[in-house]
N, C-alpha and C positions, 0 to 999 in steps of 0.2 A: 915592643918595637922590633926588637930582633929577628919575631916569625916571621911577620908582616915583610920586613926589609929581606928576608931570606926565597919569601914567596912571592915577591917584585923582583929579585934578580933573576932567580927560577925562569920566569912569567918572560920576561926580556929574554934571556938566553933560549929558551924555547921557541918563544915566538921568530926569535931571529934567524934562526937553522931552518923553521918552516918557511919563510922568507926566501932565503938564500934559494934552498932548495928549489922553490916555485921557479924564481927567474931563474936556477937553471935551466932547469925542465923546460920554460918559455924560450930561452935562448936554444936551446938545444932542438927544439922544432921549427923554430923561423929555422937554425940554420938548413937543416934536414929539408924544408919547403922550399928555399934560396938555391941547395945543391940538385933537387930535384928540376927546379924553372931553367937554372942554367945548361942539365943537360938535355931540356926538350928542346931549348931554344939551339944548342948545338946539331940535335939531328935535326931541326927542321931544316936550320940554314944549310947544311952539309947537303939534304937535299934538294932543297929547290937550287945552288950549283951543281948539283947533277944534274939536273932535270934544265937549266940552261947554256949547259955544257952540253948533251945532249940536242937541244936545239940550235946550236952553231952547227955540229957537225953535220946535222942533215940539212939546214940552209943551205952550203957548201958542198954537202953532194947533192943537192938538186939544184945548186949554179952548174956544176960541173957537169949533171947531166944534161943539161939543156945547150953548156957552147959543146959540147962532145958528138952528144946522139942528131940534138935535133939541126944545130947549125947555127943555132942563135950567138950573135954578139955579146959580148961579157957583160955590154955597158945593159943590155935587153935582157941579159938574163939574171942579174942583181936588179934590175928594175923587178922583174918577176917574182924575183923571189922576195925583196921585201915589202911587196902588195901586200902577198899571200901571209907573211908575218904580221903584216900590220892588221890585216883582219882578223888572226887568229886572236893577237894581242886584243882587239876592240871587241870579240863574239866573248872572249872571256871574263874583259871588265863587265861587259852589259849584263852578264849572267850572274853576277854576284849579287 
């Protein structure tokens, strides 16, 4: 009985470290995949506010060209300008 109980602890204690080790290893890649998503989702976001940051500022120089150059009223030329947004906004959904 001695070997037998010698070769069951063995067998446990073995098993257990190969164990442990796995769900490190498993933990230590979700987290590695987790820190990867978080920072795709960072530069995405980071760019599509540039990219609608970007589009305030040229709305706004093309109100400004329009009561400046052309003579248009402020109330006609934000009317203008968010046509023209509103179609870019809807050529783009359609295209998805």
């Amino acid at each position: 009985m001695g070997f037998t109980d010698y070769l069951g602890d063995l067998l446990k204690v073995g098993l257990g470290k190969v164990l442990r080790n796995a769900r490190d290893d498993v933990f230590e890649s979700f987290n590695l995949a987790i820190k990867r998503t978080i920072r795709k989702i960072i530069k995405d976001i980071t760019g599509m506010l540039l990219i609608v940051a970007a589009v305030i500022f040229f709305a706004f120089s093309l109100i400004f060209f329009f009561i400046e150059y052309t003579g248009l009223s402020k109330t006609l030329s934000f009317l203008i300008v968010s046509i023209i947004v509103l179609l870019v906004g809807i050529i783009i959904k359609f295209k998805r």
